[in-house]
C-alpha positions in Angstrom: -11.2 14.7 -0.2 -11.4 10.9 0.4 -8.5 8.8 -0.5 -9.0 5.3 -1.5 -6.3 2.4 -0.7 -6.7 -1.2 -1.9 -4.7 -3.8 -1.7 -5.3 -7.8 -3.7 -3.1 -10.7 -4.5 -3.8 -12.1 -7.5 -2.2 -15.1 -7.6 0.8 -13.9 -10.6 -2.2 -13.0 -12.4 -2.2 -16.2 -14.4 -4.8 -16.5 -17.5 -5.6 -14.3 -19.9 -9.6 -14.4 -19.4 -8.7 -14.5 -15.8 -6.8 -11.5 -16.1 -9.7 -9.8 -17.9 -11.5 -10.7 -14.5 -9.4 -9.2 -12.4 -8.4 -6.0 -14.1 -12.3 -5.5 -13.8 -12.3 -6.0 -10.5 -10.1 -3.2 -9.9 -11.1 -1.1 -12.5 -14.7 -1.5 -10.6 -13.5 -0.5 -7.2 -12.1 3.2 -8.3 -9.2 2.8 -5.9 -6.6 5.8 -5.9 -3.8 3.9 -4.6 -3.6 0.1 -5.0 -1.0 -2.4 -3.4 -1.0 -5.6 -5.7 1.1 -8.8 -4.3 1.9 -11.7 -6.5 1.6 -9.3 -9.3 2.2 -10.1 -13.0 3.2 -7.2 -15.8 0.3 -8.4 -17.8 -2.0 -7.0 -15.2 -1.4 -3.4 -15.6 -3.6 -0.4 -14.8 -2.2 1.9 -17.4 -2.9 4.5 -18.5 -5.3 5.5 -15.3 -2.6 4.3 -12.8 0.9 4.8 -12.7 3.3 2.1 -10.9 6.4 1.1 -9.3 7.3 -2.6 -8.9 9.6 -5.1 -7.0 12.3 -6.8 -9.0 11.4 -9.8 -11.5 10.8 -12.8 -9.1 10.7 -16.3 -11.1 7.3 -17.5 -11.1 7.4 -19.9 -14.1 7.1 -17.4 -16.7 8.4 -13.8 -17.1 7.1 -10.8 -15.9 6.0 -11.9 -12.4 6.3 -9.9 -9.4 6.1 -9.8 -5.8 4.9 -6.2 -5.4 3.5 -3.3 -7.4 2.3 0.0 -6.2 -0.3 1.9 -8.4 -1.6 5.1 -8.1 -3.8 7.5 -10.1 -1.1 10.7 -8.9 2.6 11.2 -9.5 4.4 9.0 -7.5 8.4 8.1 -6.8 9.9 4.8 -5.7 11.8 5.2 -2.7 14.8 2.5 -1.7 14.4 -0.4 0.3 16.5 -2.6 1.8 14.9 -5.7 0.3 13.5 -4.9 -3.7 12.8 -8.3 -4.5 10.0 -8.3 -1.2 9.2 -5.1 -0.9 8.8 -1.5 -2.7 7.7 1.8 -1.3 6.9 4.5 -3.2 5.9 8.8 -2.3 2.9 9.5 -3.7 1.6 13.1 -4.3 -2.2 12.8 -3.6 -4.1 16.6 -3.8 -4.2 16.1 -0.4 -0.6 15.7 0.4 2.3 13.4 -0.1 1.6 9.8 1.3 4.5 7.2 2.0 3.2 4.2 0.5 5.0 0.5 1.7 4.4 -2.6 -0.7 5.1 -6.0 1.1 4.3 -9.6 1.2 5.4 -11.1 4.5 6.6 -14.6 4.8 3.8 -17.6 4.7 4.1 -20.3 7.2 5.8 -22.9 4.5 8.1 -20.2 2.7 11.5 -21.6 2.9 13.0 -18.3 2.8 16.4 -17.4 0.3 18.6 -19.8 1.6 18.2 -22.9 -0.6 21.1 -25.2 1.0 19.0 -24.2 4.9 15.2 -23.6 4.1 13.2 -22.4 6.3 10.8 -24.5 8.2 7.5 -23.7 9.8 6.8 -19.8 10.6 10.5 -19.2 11.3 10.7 -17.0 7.9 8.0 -14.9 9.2 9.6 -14.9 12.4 13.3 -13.3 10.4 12.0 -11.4 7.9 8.4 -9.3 10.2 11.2 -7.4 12.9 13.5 -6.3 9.9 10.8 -4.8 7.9 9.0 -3.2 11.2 12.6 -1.5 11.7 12.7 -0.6 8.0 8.8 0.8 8.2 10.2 3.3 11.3 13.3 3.9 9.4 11.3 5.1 6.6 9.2 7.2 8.1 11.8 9.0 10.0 13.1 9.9 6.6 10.0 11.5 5.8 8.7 13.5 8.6 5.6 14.8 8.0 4.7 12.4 5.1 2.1 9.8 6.4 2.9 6.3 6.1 1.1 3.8 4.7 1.8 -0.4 4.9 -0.5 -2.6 2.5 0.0 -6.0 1.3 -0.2 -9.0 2.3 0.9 -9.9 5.6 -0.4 -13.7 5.4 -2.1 -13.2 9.4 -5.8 -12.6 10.5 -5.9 -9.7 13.0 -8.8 -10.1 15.3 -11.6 -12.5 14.7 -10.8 -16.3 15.2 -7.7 -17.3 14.5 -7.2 -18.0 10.5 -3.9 -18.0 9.5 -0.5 -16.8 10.9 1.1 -17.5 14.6 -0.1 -15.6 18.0 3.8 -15.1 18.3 3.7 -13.2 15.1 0.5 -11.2 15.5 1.8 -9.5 18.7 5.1 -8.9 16.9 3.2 -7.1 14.4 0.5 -5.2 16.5 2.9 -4.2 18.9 5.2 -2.9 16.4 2.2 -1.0 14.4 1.1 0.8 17.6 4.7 1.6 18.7 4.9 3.5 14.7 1.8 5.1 15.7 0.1 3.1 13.2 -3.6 1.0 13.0 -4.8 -2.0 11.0 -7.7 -0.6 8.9 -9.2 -4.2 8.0 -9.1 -6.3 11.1 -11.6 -8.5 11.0 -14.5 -6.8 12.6 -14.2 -3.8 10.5 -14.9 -5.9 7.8 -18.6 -5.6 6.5 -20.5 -8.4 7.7 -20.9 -11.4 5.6 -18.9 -10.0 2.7 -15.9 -12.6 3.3 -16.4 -16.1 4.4 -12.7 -16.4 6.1 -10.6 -13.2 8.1 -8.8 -11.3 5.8 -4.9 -12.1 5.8 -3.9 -8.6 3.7 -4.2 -5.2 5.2 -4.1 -1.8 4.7 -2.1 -0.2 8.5 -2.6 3.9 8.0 -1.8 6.5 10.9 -4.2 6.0 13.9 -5.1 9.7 13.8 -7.0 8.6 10.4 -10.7 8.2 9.9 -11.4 4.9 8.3 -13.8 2.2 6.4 -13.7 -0.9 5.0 -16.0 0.0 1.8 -15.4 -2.7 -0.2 -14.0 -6.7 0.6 -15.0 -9.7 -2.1 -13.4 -12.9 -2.5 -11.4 -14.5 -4.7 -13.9 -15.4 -7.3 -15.6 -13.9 -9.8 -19.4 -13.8 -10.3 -19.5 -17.3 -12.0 -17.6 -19.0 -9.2 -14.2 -19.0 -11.3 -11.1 -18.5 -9.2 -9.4 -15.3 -9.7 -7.0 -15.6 -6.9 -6.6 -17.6 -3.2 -7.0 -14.2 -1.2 -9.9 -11.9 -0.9 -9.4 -8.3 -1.5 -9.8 -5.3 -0.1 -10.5 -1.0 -0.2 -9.9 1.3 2.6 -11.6 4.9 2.3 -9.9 7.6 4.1 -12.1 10.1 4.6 -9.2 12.6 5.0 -5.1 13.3 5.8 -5.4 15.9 8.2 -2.2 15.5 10.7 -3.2 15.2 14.7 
C-alpha cells in the first residue's frame, strides 16, 4: 500500500483562526506520517494522529516546539542526542516498521546555544549538519532492516537555482545522504511545476531503493492570501517499502 510523508513548518502555529487554517491544511492532505517544525501544542492532529515531540523550546508563549512527529499508526520515540532539535520516532506502518527523523537544521542567522559566543553567518549549520548526519547513520545501524526516514526542515534548496542555504552545506548534505544510501524526494525539479513560486527548503530524504512523488506542495498561504507560515509545504507518496 502507499505511504504518505509530509512535512510543514508552521511558523509556532501562532493564531487561533490561523491555526484553524492550518490544521485544515493537513487534515486535507491525508498524510500518514507528518513531520511538523516550529510546531505549537495547539496544533494537534489528535485523535487521527498520534505524536512524539522535541522538548518545550521558548517561543514567547508555552507550548512551542521545534519538532513533532505524527502518524496515523503506533509509533515509539527513539533517543537522540539532541531532543530540543530533533526527535525520531519507529513507526509500525502495515507495511512495516519505518525509522522516522524529525529535524530543523540551522538557518543562516541562528546564533546557535551559546549565548556569550553566537554564531555568525552559516557557521551553525556548518556545526550542527555533520553531527546529525553521523547521528542519522548511527540510528540506522541500530535498526537494521528498519528504513529510515529524514523530514523537516533543512533551511537549503536542493537542485534548481540557488534559494537558500550555502554550496558548502548542500554538498555536505548530499554527499552524506548518498553515502546513507539515502535520496531527497523533493528537490526542486520533482516538484510539480508551478505549484511553488521559490525551491523548497524542507525535505522528505527516504531510501534510494524507493519509488517516489511529490503529490502535493502549496505555499504558505491560505486561499484568501492570509499567511499561514514562511515555508511551503510538502507530501511525498511512497508507492511502497519493499527492501532492494
Amino acid at each position: 500500500m502507499p505511504l504518505r510523508l509530509a512535512t510543514w513548518n508552521v511558523e509556532y502555529a501562532a493564531g487561533a483562526a490561523k491555526n484553524a487554517a492550518r490544521l485544515a491544511r493537513i487534515l486535507s492532505e491525508n498524510a500518514d506520517i507528518w513531520v511538523l517544525t516550529e510546531t505549537h501544542d495547539e496544533l494537534s492532529l489528535l485523535p487521527t494522529h498520534g505524536s512524539v515531540a522535541t522538548a518545550q523550546r521558548p517561543t514567547g508563549r508555552r507550548g512551542g516546539r521545534w519538532t513533532a512527529i505524527w502518524s496515523r499508526w503506533p509509533l515509539v520515540g527513539v533517543a537522540v542526542d539532541d531532543p530540543v532539535r530533533t526527535v525520531a520516532a519507529i513507526v509500525a506502518t502495515p507495511a512495516g516498521s519505518v525509522l522516522v527523523y524529525g529535524t530543523v537544521l540551522p538557518w543562516g542567522a541562528d546564533p546557535g546555544p551559546d549565548t556569550a559566543n553566537p554564531a555568525k553567518g552559516w557557521s551553525e549549520m556548518d556545526r550542527v549538519l555533520p553531527v546529525q548526519l553521523a547521528e542519522w547513520r548511527r540510528l540506522r545501524d541500530a535498526h537494521p532492516g528498519v528504513p529510515l526516514v529524514v523530514a523537516g526542515d533543512l533551511n537549503m534548496n536542493l537542485g534548481g537555482s540557488h534559494y537558500y542555504g550555502t554550496k558548502r552545506c548542500r554538498d555536505t548534505l548530499l554527499t552524506g545522504v548518498q553515502a546513507l544510501g539515502l535520496a531527497c524526494a523533493t528537490t526542486t525539479d520533482r516538484v510539480p511545476p508551478g505549484a511553488l513560486r521559490f525551491p523548497p527548503i524542507d525535505h522528505v530524504l527516504v531510501p534510494s531503493w524507493w519509488s517516489t512523488r511529490v503529490v502535493s506542495a502549496w505555499e504558505g498561504t491560505n486561499a484568501e492570501g492570509s499567511r499561514l507560515s514562511d515555508h511551503s509545504g510538502l507530501v511525498v507518496e511512497v508507492a511502497d517499502l519493499a527492501s532492494p
